[in-house]
N, C-alpha and C positions, 0 to 999 in steps of 0.2 A: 504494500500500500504506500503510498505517497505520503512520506515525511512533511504534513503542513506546518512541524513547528518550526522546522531551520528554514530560512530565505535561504533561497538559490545565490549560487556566488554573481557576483557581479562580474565585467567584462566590459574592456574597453569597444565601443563603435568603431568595424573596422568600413571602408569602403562602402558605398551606396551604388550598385551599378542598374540604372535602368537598361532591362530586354531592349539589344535593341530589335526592331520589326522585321519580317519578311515583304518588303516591297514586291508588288506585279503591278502590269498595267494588263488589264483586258485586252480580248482583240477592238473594241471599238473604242479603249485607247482611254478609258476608265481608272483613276490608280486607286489603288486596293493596300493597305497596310494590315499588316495582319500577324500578330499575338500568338502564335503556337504554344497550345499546352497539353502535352499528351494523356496529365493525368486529371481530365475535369471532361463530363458529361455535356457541362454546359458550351453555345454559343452564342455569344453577343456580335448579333450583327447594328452597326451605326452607321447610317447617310446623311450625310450633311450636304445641302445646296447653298452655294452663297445666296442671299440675300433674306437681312431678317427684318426687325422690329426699325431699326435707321433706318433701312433703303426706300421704304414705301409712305403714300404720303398718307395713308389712316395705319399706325403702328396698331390701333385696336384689331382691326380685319388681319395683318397680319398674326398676330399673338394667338386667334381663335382659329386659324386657319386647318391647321391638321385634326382638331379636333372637332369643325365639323365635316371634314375630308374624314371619319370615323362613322358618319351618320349615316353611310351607304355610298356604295357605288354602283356602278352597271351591272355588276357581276353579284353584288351582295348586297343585302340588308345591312342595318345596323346590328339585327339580332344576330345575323349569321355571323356578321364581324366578330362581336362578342364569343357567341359562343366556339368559333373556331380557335382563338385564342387561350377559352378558360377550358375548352376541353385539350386543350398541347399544352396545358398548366405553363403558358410562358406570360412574360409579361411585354405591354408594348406600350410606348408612350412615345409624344413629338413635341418639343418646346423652343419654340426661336430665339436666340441671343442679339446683339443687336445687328451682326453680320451676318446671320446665318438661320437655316431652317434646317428641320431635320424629324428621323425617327428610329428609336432605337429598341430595337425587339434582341430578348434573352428566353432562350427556350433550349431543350434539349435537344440534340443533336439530330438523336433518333427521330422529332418529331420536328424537324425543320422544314423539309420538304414539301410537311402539310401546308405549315403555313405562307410559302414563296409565292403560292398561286393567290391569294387572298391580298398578300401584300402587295403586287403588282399591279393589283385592279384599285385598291384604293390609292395606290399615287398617279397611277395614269389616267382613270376613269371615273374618280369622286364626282356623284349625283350636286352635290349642292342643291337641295330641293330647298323652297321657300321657306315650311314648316320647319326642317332640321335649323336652317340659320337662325330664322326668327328664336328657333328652342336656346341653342346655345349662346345668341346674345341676351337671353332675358336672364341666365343663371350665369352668363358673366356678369352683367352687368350689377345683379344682382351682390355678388361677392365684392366687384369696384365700390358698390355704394358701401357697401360695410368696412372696406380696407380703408376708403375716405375719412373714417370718422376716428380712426388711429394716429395717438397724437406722433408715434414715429416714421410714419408714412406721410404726413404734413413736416414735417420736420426736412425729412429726403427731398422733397417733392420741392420745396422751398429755397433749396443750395442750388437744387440742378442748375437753374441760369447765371448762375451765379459764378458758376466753375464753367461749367460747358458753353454759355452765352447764351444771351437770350436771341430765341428764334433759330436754334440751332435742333438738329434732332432729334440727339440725346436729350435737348430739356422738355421736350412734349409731355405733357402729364395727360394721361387718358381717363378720362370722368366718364359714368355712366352713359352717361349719353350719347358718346360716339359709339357707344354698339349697337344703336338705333340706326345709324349714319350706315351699318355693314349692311352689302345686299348680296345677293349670289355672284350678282357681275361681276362687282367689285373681289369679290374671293375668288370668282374663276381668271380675272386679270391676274392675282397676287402669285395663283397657283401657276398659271403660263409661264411667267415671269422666274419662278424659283423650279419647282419641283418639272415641271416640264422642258426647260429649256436653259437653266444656269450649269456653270460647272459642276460634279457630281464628287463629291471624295468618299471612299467608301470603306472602313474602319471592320476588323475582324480579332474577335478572340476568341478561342476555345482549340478543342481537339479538331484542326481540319486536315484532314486525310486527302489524300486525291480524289473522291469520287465526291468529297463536300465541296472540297474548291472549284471544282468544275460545275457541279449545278448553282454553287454563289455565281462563280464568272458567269453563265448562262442567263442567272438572274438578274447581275446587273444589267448587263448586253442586253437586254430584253424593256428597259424603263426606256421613254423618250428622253433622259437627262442627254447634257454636253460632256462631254470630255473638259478638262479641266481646264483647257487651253481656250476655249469659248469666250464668247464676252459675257463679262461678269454684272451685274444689275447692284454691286456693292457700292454703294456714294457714303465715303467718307469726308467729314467736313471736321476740320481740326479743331480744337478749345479754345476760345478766343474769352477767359473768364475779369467778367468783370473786377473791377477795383475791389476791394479786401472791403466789407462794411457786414452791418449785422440785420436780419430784416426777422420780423416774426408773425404769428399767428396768432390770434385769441380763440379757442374754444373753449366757450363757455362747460360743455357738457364735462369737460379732460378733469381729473382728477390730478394727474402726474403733468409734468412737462416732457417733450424731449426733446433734444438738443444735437446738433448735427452742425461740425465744425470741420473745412475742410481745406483746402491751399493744391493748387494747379505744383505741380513736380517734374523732373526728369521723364522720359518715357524707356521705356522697357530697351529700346536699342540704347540708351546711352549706358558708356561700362561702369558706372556707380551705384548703375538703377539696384543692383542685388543688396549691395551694402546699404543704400538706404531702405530697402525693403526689412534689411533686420534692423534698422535703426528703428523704427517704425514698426516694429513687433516689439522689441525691446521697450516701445514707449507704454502700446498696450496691443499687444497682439495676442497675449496668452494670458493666467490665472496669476502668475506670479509675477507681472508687469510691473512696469512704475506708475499707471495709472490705477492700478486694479490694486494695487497696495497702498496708495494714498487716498485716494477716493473712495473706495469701497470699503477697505480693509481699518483704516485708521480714522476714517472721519465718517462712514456709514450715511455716503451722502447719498450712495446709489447702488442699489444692486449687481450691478452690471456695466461695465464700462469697457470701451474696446476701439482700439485703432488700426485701421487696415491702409493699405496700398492698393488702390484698383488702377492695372493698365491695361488700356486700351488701342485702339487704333488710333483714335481721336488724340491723344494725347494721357495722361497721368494726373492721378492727385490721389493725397492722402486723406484720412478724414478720421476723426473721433464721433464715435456717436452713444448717449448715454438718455436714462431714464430717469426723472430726479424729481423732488417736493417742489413746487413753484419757486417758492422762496429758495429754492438751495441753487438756482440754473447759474447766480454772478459769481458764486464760490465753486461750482464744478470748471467754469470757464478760466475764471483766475488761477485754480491749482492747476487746470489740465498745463496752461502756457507755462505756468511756474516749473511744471516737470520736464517740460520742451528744453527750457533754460537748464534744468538740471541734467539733461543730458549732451550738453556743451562743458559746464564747466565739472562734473560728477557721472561720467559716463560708465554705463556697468564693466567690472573690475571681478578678479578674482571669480568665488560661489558663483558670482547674480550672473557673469559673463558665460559661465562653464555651464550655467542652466536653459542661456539662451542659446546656446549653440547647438544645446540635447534634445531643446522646441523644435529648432529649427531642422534639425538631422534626421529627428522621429515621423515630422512631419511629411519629409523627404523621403523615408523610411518608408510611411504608410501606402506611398503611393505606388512601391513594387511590390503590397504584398498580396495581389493576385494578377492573374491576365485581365481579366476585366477590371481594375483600377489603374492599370499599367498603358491599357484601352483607353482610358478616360482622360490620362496625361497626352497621350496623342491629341486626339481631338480637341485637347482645352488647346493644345498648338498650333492648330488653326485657327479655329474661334476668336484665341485673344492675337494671334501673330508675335509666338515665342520662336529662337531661333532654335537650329537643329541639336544648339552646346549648351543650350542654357543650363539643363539640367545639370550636365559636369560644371558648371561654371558657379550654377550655388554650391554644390557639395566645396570647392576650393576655396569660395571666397568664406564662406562658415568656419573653415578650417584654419583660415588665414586671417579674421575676425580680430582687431584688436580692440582694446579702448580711445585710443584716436581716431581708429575709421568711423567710432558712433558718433563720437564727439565732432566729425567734421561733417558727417552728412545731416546730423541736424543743424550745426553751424550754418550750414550753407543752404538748404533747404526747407526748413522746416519754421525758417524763423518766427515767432509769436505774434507779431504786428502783420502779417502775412495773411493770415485764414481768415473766412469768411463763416460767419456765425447765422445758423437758423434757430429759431426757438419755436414750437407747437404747444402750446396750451391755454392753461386759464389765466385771465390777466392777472400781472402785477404791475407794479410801479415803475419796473423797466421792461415792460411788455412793450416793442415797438408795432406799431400797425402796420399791415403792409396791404397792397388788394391785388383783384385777382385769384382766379379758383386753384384749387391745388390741392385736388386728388390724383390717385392712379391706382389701378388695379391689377399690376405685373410687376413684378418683382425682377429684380436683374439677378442675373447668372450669379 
């Protein structure tokens, strides 16, 4: 039996190597990356077409688009859709990011075959009938009106022009109401556009044998998609973010405030971008941060507090966002900037340095520890436009990690007079007014 009372000995983290893939291109010139794992049942097939939620001018029709492309095609019901799915016990889901459309089916091997014919008719031949659209913009819409009244979804909703520029297409905020505005046209335009006729990239993981690869290649060769080389419907439009100032929201009903603090960055091709990405973990990326130990931990001002790095095509920014008593939003803002400055002149050293590097390694870690997670670093490489090194390039710079590299990439980036301040809730004394609506009901990648 298994000695629970001794811990296992400990051991240094040696090497992190991500699989790398088996590339093919189809005969119709299709490329296919693909995950070989001989000892798993499962396979994870993912399609991705450029153009998602940016490229089209109602991002709501795009967002619901494969899910009413679920509601039947030529070849199938919606019931048969379903039920061909739950009886191959696999699962299938499609959600667009801001470049991209896509759908990603996991099912056993054995039972792949069944469902290749099903899936070819709903991206080639989705009905788009009246009633299906109409159904699923009233229980989107439905779900928009309710994320609307989230004081941390008014909070987001309120930075976006802020950072991204106003009238740009990352800042659109989608209200119930544009699911009204969706019509079948408009979804069979969106559908032409991406799943018909964009470049096609086509992502595999599991046990594939010769006689699997051959009816995938069959299957892809058989979609009307492009070869990758096509023209792309992807319109990217750069961050052009406004002046650094602070703008808010009153909702009466909000009991909490939330608060969303953010500053335009490096982008992911400049060679610093990794190092500041652990500066910006280090600040509040993990449990044991420097915000999540001052805020939360020593002064109980917020449950919850966390800072990320999102990059983009568009460009880069970081951002704090946190949950707090009305009265607490000037004291979360003033310690968050205080800790910014503290990691200029008091940058993590020693323990705090050796813990961020074990966040950072494990997290690294996590993502070789199957083929279908190994799958999912692929495709975030397209989606966001990582290069082909990145991946060795954090394991080295983590490894290489000192207390000056932290101390100079908030020095240089992160400065505290810098970020742009949103606040969502019920009034206070420094509640500033701002107008204009600002819901949305899609959540980013």
């Amino acid at each position: 039996m298994t000695d629970r009372t001794t811990p296992p000995p400990l051991r240094p983290l040696t090497d992190i190597c991500l699989p790398a893939p088996r590339r093919i291109v189809t005969p119709r010139g299709i490329p296919m990356c693909i995950i070989d794992a001989k000892d798993t049942d499962l396979v994870r097939l993912s399609l991705r077409w450029d153009g998602g939620k940016a490229d089209f001018d109602n991002p709501a029709a795009a967002g619901i688009l494969f899910e009413v492309m679920q509601e039947g095609s030529a070849d199938y019901s919606a019931a048969a859709i379903a039920d061909a799915i739950d009886y191959a016990g696999a699962r299938m889901g499609g959600r667009p990011s801001e470049h991209h459309c896509g759908i990603d089916l996991i099912v056993l091997r054995s039972r792949l075959g069944r469902l290749l014919p099903m899936l070819e008719s709903v991206i080639a031949r989705p009905e788009f009938a009246d009633e299906s659209v109409a159904m699923v913009c009233r229980r989107t819409a439905s779900i928009c009106a309710v994320d609307s009244a989230k004081v941390p979804v008014v909070a987001s909703n309120l930075i976006k022009p802020l950072i991204y520029g106003a009238g740009k297409p990352l800042s659109r905020i989608v209200v119930p109401e544009d699911y009204s505005a969706v019509t079948p046209h408009m979804l069979r335009q969106i559908h032409s556009a991406t799943y018909l006729s964009a470049p096609l990239h086509v992502f595999v993981a599991g046990n594939i044998d010769d006689a699997t690869l051959l009816m995938l290649t069959d299957f892809v060769d058989s979609l009307p998609s492009a070869a990758a080389t096509a023209a792309s419907p992807v319109r990217v439009c750069p961050m052009e973010p406004e002046a650094p100032h602070t703008v808010s929201r009153v909702m009466p009903q909000a009991r909490q405030s939330a608060l969303c603090m953010a500053i335009p960055t490096i982008g992911r091709s400049h060679p610093e971008y990794i190092k500041l990405r652990l500066a910006v973990m280090a600040l509040g990326g993990y449990f044991g941060s420097r915000l999540m130990q001052n805020i939360r931990e020593e002064r109980g001002l917020t449950y919850g507090i966390s800072a990320s790095l999102q990059g983009l095509f568009e460009g880069a920014f970081a951002q704090i966002e946190a949950q707090c008593a009305p009265e607490s939003v000037d004291e979360v803002i003033e310690q968050s900037k205080f800790e910014i400055n503290r990691l200029v002149t008091q940058p993590p050293a020693g323990d705090e340095l050796q813990r961020l590097k074990l966040k950072a390694w494990m997290a690294l870690a996590g993502t070789t520890d199957s083929p279908l997670t190994v799958l999912g670093y692929y495709i975030t490489m397209l989606t966001v436009g990582m290069d082909s090194d990145y991946f060795a390039r954090q394991i080295e710079t983590i490894r290489q990690l000192r207390p000056d590299d932290i101390a100079a990439m908030a020095s240089s980036y992160l400065g505290p007079s810098l970020w742009s301040v949103a606040v969502a809730g019920p009034e206070t004394d420094t509640t500033v007014s701002t107008a204009g609506a600002c819901t949305e009901g899609f959540l980013p990648d």
